[in-house]
N, C-alpha and C positions, 0 to 999 in steps of 0.2 A: 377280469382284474389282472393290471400288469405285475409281473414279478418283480420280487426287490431283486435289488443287484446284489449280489456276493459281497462285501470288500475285501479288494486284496489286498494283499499281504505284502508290505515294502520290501526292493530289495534288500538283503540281509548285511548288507557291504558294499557302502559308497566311499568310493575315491577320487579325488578332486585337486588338479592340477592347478591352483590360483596363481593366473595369471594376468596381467595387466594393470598393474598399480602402478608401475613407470609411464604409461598411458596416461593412465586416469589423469595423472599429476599435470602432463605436458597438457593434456585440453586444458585446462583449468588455469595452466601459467603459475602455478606452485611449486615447491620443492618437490623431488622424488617422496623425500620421508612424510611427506602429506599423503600421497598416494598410499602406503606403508602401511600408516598408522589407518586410513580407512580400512583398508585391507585387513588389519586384524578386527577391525569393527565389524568387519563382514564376516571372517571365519568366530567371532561371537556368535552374531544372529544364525549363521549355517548351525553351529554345533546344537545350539538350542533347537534349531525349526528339524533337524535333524529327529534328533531325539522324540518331540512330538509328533513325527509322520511315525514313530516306531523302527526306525533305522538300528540296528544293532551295532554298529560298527561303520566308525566314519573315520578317514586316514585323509590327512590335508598334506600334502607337498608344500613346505613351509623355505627354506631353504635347499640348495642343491650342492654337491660338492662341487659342480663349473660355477656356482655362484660367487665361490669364495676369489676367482679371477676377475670381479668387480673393482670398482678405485675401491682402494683405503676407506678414504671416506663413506661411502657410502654402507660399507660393510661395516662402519663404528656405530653409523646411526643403525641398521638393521640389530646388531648383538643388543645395542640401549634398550630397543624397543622389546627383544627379546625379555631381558632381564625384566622389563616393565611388565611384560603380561605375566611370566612365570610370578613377579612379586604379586601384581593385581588382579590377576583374575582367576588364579587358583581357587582362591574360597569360594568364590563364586559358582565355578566348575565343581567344586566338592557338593555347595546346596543343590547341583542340581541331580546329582547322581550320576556325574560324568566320570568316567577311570581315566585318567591320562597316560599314556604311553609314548615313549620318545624313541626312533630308531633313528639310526647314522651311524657314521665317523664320529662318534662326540668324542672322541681323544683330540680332534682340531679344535672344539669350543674352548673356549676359554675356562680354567677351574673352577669361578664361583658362580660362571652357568652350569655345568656341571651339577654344582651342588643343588643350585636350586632344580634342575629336573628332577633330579635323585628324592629332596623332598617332596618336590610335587607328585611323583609319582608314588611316595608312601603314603601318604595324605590321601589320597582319592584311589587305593588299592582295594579297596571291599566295595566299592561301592561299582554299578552293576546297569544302570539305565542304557545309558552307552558306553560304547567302550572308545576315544579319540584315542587314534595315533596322530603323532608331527614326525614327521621326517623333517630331518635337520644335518646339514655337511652329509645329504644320502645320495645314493646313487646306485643306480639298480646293477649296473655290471660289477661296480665295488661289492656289494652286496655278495653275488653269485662269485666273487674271486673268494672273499672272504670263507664262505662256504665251502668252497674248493679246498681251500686251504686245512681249513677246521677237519674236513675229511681225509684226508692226505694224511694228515699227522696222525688220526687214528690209525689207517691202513698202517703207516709205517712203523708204528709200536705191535700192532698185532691184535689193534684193540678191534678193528672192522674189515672184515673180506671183504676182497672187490667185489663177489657176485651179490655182497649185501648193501652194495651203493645204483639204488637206482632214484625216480622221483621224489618217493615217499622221503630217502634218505635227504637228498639233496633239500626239501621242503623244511627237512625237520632242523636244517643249520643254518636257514634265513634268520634273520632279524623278526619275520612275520610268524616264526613256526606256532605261535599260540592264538594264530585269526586265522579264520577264512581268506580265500581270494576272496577279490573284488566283485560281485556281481555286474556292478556297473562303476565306469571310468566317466567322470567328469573333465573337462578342459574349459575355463574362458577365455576370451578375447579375440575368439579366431581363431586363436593357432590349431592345426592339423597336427597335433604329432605328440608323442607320449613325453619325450627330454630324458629317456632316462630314469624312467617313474616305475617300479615298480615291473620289472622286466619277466621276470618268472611268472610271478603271480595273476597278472594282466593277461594270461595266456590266451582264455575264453574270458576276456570280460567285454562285457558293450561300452560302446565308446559313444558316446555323446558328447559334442563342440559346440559349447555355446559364443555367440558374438559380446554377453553381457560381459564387461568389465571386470574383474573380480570386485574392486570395492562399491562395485551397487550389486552385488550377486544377493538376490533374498531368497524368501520362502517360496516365490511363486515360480522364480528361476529353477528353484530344487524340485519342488514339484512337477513342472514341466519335461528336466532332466527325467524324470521317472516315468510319465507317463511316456517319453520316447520309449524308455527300457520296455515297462508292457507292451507295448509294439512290436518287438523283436519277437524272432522265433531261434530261441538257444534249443541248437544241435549240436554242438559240441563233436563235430565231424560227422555226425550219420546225416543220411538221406534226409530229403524232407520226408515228412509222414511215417517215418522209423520209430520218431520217441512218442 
């Protein structure tokens, strides 16, 4: 009699560079903001299929601070669409037990985006299934100045000794200090390369590049994504056959 299989246990922490909605658009011979707007129809369906693999923790690169060197234009319609889903799809996100959390520059956004993250983020504070971050105007070396920074001013009041600034410190004045790293890094459309995503954090995470587009990225893309991750052998700098 064959044995049952184990089931494993999801990575505890997926992160996912969406990219390719400019793409999508140009096959298609649509507007960029067509591509856009699928693109949030796909970080829908991710957060949800997310959630039901048992994912604890899923962080979407949604905007980047080199984004904001985009035309005008295109960055009016990108803020619109923003505004649209903070209005539309928070309730949604609330019934299903999703927390939303926003990191960035948001001192760049505009005030009544502002406000509405501020509400969305009250509104869906207790609640626990997943936890969504959006990085928004973020940027991983911003990020780590910012941290520099925040500890400096301590040092210089007298409030932290230098021998009490190491990782652990550095960790705890990210944007991220209340999540785990990443276990696994996602990318679509091809590209090789992180842009600036989460630069600390990402330290040990598995990177998986998918060719799929972001706005056809599903459930079976995400799942695939994962079965690479099982695949992997995290050592974390030791030997093989050490851990």
């Amino acid at each position: 009699m064959s044995a049952v299989a184990t089931p494993r246990a999801p990575p505890r922490h997926v992160a996912i560079i969406m990219d390719g909605n400019g793409r999508w658009a140009k096959a298609r011979g649509v507007p960029r903001i067509a591509g856009h707007r699928r693109g949030a129809e796909a970080a829908r369906r991710t957060v949800i299929a997310a959630a039901e693999l048992g994912i604890r923790y899923l962080t979407l690169f949604g905007f980047s601070s080199e984004n904001w060197k985009r035309p005008s234009g295109e960055i009016q319609d990108l803020m619109a669409l923003l505004r649209h889903y903070l209005c539309g799809e928070i309730a949604e996100l609330h019934r299903n037990g999703v927390r939303l959390k926003v990191i960035g520059q948001l001192g760049r956004l505009a005030q009544d985006i502002i406000s509405l993250i501020e509400h969305a983020e009250t509104v869906t504070r207790d609640n626990s299934r997943i936890i969504l971050t959006m990085a928004l105007s973020y940027g991983g070396r911003a990020e780590i100045v910012a941290a520099v920074r925040a500890i400096a001013a301590q040092a210089a009041c007298g409030a932290l000794a230098a021998e009490e600034v190491d990782e652990d410190c550095i960790a705890r004045h990210l944007f991220t200090s209340d999540i785990p790293d990443p276990d696994l890094l996602i990318r679509t459309s091809g590209e090789q390369r992180i842009s600036n995503f989460l630069l600390w954090q990402c330290a040990y995470s598995e990177l998986v590049f998918t060719k799929t587009l972001w706005p056809d990225f599903s459930k079976r893309d995400l799942e695939g994504a994962i079965d690479e991750f099982y695949g992997r052998e995290r050592r974390y700098g030791a030997s093989v056959g050490s851990r």
